[in-house]
C-alpha positions in Angstrom: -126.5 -31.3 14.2 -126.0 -32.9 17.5 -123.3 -30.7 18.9 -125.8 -28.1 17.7 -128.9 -29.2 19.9 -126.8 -30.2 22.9 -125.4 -26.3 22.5 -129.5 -25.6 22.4 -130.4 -28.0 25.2 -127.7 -26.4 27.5 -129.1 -22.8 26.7 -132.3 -23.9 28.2 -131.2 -23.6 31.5 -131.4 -19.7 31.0 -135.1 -19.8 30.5 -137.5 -20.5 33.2 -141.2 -21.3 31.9 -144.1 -19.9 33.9 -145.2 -22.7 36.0 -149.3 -22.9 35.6 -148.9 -22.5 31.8 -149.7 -25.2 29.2 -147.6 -26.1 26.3 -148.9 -24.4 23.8 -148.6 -21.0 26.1 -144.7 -22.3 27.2 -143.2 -22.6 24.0 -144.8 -19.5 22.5 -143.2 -17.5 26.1 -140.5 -19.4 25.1 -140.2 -18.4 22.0 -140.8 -14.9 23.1 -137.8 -15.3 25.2 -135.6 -16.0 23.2 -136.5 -13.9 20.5 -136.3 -10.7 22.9 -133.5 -12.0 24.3 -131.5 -12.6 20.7 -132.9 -9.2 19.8 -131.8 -7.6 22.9 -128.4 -8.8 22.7 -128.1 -7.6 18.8 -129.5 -4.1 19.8 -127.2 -3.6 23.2 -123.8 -4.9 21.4 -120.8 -2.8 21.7 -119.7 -3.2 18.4 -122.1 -2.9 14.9 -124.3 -5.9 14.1 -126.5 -7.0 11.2 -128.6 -10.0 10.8 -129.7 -11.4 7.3 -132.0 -13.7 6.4 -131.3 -16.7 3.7 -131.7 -14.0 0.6 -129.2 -11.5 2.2 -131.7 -8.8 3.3 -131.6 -7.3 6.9 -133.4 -8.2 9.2 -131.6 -6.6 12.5 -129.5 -3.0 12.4 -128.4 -2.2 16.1 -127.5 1.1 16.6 -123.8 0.7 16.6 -124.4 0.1 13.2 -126.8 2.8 12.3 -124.1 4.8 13.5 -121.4 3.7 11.6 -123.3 3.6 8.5 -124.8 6.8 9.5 -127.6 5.4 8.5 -131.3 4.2 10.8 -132.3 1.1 11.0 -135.6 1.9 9.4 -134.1 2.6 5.7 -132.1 -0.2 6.0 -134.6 -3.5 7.4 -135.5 -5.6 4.6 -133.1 -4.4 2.0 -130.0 -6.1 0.7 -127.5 -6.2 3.0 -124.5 -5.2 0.5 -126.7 -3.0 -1.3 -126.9 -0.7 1.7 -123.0 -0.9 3.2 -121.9 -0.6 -0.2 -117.7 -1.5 0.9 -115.6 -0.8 -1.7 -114.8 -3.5 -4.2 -117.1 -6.0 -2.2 -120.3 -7.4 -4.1 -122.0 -9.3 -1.1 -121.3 -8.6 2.4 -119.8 -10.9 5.0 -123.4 -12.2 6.2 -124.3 -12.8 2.9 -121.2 -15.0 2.3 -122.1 -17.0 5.1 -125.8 -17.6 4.3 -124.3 -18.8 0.4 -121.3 -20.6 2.1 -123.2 -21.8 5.9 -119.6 -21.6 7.2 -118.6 -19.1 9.8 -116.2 -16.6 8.8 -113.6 -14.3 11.0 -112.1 -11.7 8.4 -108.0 -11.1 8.1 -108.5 -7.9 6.1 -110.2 -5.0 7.0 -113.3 -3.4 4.6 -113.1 0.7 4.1 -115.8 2.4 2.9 -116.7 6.8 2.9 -119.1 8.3 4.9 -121.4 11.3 3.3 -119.4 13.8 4.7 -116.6 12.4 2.8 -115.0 11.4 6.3 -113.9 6.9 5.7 -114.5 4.4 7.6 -112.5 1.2 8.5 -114.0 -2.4 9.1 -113.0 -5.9 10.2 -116.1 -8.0 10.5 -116.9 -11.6 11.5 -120.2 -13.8 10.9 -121.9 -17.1 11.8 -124.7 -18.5 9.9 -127.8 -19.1 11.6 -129.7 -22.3 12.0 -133.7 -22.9 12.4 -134.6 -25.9 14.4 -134.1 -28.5 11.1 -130.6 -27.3 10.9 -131.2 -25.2 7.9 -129.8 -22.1 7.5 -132.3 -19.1 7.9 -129.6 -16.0 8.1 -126.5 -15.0 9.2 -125.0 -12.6 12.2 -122.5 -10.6 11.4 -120.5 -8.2 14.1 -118.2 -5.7 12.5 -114.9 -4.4 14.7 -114.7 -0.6 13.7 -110.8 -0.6 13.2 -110.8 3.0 11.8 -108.7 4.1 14.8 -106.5 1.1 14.3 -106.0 1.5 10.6 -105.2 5.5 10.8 -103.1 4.6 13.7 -101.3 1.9 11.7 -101.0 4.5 8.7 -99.9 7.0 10.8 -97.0 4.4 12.5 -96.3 3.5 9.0 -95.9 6.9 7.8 -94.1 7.9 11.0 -91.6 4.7 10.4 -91.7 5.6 7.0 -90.9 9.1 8.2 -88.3 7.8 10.5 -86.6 5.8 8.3 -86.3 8.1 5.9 -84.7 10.3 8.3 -82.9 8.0 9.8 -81.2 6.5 6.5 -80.7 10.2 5.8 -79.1 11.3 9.3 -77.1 7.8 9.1 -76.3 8.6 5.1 -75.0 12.2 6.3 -73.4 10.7 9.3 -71.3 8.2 7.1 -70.4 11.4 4.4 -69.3 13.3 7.6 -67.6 9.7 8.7 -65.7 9.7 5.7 -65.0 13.3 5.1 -63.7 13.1 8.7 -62.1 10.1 8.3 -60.2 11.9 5.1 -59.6 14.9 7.2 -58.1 12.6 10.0 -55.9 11.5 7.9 -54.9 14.4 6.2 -54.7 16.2 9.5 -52.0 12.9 11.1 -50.2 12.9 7.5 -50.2 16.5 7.8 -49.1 16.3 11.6 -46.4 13.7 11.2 -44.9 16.2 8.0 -45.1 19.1 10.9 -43.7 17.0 12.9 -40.9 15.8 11.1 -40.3 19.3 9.9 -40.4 20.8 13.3 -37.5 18.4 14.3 -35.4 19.4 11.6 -35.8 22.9 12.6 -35.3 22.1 16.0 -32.0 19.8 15.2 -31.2 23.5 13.2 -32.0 25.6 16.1 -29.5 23.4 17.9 -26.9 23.8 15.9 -27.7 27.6 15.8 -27.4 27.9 19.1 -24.0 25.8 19.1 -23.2 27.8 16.5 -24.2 31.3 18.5 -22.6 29.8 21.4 -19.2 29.4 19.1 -19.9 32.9 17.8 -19.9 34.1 21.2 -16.8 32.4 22.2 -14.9 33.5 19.1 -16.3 37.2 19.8 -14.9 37.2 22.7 -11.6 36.1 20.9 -12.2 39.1 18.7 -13.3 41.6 21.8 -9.9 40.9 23.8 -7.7 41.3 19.9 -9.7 44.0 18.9 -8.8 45.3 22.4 -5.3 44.5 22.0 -5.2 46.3 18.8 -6.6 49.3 20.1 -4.0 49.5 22.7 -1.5 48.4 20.4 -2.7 51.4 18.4 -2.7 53.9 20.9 1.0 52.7 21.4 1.9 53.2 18.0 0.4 56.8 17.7 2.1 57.3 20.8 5.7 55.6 19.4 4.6 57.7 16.1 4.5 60.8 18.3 8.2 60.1 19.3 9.1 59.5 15.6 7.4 62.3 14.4 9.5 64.4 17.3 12.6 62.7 16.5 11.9 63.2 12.5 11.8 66.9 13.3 14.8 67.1 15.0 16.3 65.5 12.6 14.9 67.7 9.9 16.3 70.8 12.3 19.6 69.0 12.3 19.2 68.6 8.1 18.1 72.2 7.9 21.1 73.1 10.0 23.8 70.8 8.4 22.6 72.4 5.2 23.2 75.6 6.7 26.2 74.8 7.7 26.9 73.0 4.4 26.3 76.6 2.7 28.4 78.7 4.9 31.5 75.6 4.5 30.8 76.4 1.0 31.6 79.8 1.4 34.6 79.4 3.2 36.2 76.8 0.9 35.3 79.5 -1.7 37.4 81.8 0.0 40.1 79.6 0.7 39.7 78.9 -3.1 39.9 83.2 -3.4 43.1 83.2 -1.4 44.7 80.0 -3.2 44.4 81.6 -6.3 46.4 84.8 -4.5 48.6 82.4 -2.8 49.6 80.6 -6.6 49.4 84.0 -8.3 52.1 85.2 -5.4 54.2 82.1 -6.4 53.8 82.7 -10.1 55.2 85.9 -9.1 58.4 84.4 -7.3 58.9 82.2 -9.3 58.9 84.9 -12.2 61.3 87.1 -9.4 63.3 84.0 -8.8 63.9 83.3 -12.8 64.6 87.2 -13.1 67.6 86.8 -10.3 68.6 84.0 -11.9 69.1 85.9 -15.1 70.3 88.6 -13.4 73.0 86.7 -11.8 74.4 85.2 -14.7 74.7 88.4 -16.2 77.0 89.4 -13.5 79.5 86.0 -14.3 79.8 85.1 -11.0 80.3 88.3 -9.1 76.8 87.7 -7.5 76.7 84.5 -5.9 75.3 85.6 -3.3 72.4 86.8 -5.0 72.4 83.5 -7.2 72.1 81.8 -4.1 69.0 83.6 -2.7 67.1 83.5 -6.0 67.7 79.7 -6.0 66.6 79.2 -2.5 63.7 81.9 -3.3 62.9 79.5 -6.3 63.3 76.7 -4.5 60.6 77.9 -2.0 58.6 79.4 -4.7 58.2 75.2 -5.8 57.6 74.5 -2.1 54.8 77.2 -2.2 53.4 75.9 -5.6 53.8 72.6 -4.4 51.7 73.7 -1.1 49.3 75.3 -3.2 49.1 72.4 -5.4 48.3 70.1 -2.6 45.7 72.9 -0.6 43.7 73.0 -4.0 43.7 69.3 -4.6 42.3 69.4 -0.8 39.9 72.1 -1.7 38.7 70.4 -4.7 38.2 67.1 -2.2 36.4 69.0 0.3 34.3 71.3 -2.3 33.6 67.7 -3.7 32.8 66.4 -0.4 30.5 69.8 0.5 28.7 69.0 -2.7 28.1 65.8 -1.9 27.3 66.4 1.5 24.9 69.3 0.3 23.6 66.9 -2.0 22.8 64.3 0.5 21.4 66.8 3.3 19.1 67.9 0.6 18.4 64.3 -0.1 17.8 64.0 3.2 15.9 66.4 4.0 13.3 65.4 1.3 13.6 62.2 2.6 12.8 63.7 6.0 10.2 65.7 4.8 8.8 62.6 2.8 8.9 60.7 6.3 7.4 63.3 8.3 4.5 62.9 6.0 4.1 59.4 6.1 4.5 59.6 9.9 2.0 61.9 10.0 -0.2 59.6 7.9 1.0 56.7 9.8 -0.3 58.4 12.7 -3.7 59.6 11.4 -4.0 56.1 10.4 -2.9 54.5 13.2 -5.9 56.6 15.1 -8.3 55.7 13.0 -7.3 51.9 13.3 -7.2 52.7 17.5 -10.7 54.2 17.2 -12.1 51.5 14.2 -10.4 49.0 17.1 -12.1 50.4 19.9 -15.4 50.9 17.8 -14.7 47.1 16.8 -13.8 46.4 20.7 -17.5 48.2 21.6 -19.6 46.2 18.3 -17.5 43.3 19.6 -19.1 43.3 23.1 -22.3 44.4 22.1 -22.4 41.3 19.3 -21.3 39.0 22.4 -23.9 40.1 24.2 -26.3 39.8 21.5 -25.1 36.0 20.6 -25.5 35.6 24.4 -28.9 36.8 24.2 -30.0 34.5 20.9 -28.4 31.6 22.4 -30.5 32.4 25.4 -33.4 32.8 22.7 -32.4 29.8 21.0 -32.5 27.1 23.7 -35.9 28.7 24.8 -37.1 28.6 20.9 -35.5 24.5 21.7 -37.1 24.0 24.3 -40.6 25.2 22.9 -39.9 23.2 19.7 -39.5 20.1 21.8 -42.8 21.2 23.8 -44.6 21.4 20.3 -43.1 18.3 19.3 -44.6 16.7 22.1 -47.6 18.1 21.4 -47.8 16.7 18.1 -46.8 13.3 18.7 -50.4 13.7 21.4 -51.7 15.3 18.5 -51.3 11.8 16.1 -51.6 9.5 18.8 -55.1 11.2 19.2 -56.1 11.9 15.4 -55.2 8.3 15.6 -58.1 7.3 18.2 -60.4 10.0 16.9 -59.7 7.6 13.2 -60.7 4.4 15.5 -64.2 6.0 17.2 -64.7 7.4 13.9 -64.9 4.1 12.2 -66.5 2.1 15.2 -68.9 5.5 14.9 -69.6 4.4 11.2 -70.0 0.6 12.0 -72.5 1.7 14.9 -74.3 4.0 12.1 -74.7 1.2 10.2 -75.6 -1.3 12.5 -78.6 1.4 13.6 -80.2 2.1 10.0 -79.5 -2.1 9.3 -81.4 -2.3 12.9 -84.3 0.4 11.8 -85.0 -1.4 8.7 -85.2 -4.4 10.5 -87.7 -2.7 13.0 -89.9 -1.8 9.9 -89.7 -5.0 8.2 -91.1 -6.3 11.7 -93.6 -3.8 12.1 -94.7 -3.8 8.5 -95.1 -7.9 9.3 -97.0 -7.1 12.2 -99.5 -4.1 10.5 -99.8 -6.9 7.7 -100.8 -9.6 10.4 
């Protein structure tokens, strides 16, 4: 009570009585004062006021109020207080409480209530009981905040952190699938690489030993060139030596066809030597028969004919002679009719023989051309292979040397897949750390909307 009147005995100050007025007249200005001025300072308050008196009827209605309420002051003075505001799920208004309680109140929470046009209204309001001179409590003053603005702005940051966060655990949710799913490609992509990588070096250790391999293809074509060269000029000197055989073979078969010519007409001849043998013993036959006959003849005479003895003995004598002659000229005929035969025999063994040469001379030589033109074919495929092998091995340490590019490459390839695996997951950790972070930020602001 004391703290009270000093509070009353320092608001004097602000009034300054009339000076020719008596005391009756002072405290009724007095009274008027203050009663304009607390009436004044209800009416001209920025934010809505009520007063109640000790049974909870309005006595005051500024027009802050009348126009939250959307009501005049007129329908309101003198009814009860809570009867008129009508917040929902409130029985007595704040004032009200005050007057039952005569504590001062400053409320945490904020009343709602709907306007006739269906539009709400938000409400944090504050009251102070109010004391006549005993110290009894006549009414209550109550200011209300209008906190409609701060409420839809609080819903509408909750919704919009509601919003945010659902978008946010969303993005981050689709950020960590596309995390994983490019962590899994990452590492299918460096498995896949290093398997590319290991298989490109085997091909490249292959093309190597291709092109070693061309290179030894070349070398041994080369080999093949100068033989096949060789052969063909060894061929062209066969035909040619086959030429000369083939000449000489028909010579010889000239010289065959000649001997047998010959052979013939010695045939002939040793027939007629045979013709005039046969006259020649047929002559002796005779003188031997003309020698046998004198002989007879001369013994008949008894030896008055010795001369004649002695000429038929010496005729028979040389008739023997001629047999034996003849004898000996048809065992030499028989010999060299022997000899012809056999020597016609062999000529016409020779010259099938010859003829039989001549044809494998000639196929000899028809082969030997087609092995001098299959040589210099081979001598021409020969070259163009070596040039070929030239050109692949060429090809092949150019297909090397872009295999060991590749290889490089690859290896950047992995080593970067590798890096791109690292940010990825310090990617994921930062995704996490931002939705752990947003939910902190709404845990926060959700404690400070509550406050």
């Amino acid at each position: 009570m004391a703290s009270r009147q000093d509070e009353r005995d320092a608001a004097v100050s602000l009034y300054d009585p009339p000076d020719d007025a008596d005391e009756v007249e002072r405290l009724r200005d007095e009274r008027d004062f203050w009663k304009h001025l607390f009436e004044d300072l209800t009416e001209r308050f920025p934010e809505p006021t009520l007063v109640v008196d000790d049974e909870g009827r309005v006595t005051y209605w500024n027009r802050e109020q009348q126009a939250i309420q959307d009501t005049p002051a007129e329908e309101v003075i003198g009814e009860v207080a809570h009867d008129v505001i009508g917040t929902e799920e409130v029985t007595d208004t704040l004032a009200e409480e005050v007057v039952r309680t005569e504590e001062a109140v400053n409320e945490d929470r904020v009343r709602s209530g709907t306007n006739e046009d269906g539009t709400e209204w938000h409400v944090s309001a504050a009251a102070l009981p109010l004391y006549d001179p005993d110290g009894e409590v006549v009414g209550s003053f109550e200011m209300v905040s209008r906190v409609t603005d701060l409420v839809e702005q609080r819903a509408a940051v909750k919704d919009a952190q509601e919003r945010i966060t659902s978008e946010v655990d969303a993005t981050v949710e689709e950020l960590l699938e596309s995390s994983e799913a490019v962590a899994d490609n990452s590492q299918f992509i460096e498995e896949t690489a290093r398997e590319q990588v290991e298989s490109l070096a085997e091909v490249r250790n292959e093309v190597e030993s291709l092109s070693a391999t061309v290179e030894e293809i070349a070398s041994q074509t080369d080999e093949v060139d100068e033989r096949a060269a060789n052969v063909a000029e060894n061929a062209a000197a066969s035909v040619d030596a086959t030429d000369e055989a083939q000449a000489l073979l028909d010579d010889v078969e000239d010289a065959a066809t000649d001997l047998d010519e010959t052979a013939v007409e010695l045939d002939a001849q040793v027939e007629e030597i045979e013709s005039v043998v046969d006259v020649i013993s047929d002559i002796v036959s005779q003188i031997n028969l003309l020698a046998l006959n004198a002989n007879i003849e001369a013994a008949r005479t008894e030896g008055n004919n010795d001369g004649f003895a002695v000429v038929a003995d010496e005729i028979k004598e040389l008739a023997d002679q001629s047999k034996e002659e003849v004898d000996a000229i048809e065992s030499t005929i028989e010999r060299v009719t022997d000899i012809v035969e056999e020597t016609t025999d062999g000529v016409e063994r020779t010259t099938a023989g010859i003829e039989q040469t001549v044809e494998r001379v000639e196929t000899i030589r028809e082969r030997q051309s087609e092995i001098h033109e299959a040589a210099e074919e081979t001598s021409t495929g020969m070259a163009e292979i070596a040039e070929a092998t030239d050109e692949q091995a060429v090809s092949a340490e150019e297909v090397t040397t872009m295999l060991n590019d590749v290889l490089d490459s690859l290896h950047d390839v992995v080593d970067e897949i590798g890096e791109l695996a690292d940010e990825n997951d310090e990617q994921t950790q930062l995704a996490r750390s931002v939705r752990e972070r947003v939910h902190d930020v709404e845990a926060e602001l959700e404690a400070t909307i509550d406050d």
